[in-house]
C-alpha positions in Angstrom: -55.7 51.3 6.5 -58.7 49.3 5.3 -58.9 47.9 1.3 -60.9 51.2 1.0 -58.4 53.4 2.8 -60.5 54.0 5.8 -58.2 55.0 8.6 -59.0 52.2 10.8 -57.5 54.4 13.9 -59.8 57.3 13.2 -62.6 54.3 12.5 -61.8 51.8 14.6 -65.8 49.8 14.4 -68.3 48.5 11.7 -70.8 51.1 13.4 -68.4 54.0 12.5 -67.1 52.9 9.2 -70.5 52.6 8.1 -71.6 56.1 8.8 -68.4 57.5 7.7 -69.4 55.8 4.5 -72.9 56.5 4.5 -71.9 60.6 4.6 -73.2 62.2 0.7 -69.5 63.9 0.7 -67.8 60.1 1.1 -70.5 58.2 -0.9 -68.7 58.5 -4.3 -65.3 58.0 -2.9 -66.4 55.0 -0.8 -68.2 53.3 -3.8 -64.9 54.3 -6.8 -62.9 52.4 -4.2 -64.8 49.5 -3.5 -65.2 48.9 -7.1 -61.8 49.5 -7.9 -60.0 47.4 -5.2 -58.6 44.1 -6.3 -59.3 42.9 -2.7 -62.1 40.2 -2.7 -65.7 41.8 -1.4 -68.3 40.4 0.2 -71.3 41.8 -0.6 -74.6 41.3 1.3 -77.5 39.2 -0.5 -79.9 41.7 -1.0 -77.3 43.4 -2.6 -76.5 40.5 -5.0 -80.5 40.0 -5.5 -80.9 43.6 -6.3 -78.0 43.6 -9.1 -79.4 39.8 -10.5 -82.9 41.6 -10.5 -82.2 44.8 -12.3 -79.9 42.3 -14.6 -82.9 39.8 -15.4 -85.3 42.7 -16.0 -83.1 44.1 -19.0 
């Protein structure tokens, strides 16, 4: 199992984790458990730009 409790036999590539993920019955599950994990995540830069955007707006 993956940090998010993917079942890495079931989804064995990035290609298939990421449309596993991107399915609107797994989005909130997916998301709880990548905030939750204590695991260290790497998140892309536009992500990090849009959350230091939205943050500098406020």
């Amino acid at each position: 199992m993956s940090s998010i409790e993917i079942d890495e036999k079931k989804y064995p590539d990035q290609k298939s984790i990421s449309e596993y993920m991107q399915k609107s019955e797994n989005k909130t599950d997916c998301a709880l458990k990548i905030f939750e994990t204590e695991e260290t995540v790497k998140f892309p830069q536009y992500i990090l730009d849009a959350i230091n955007w939205e943050y500098v707006q406020k």
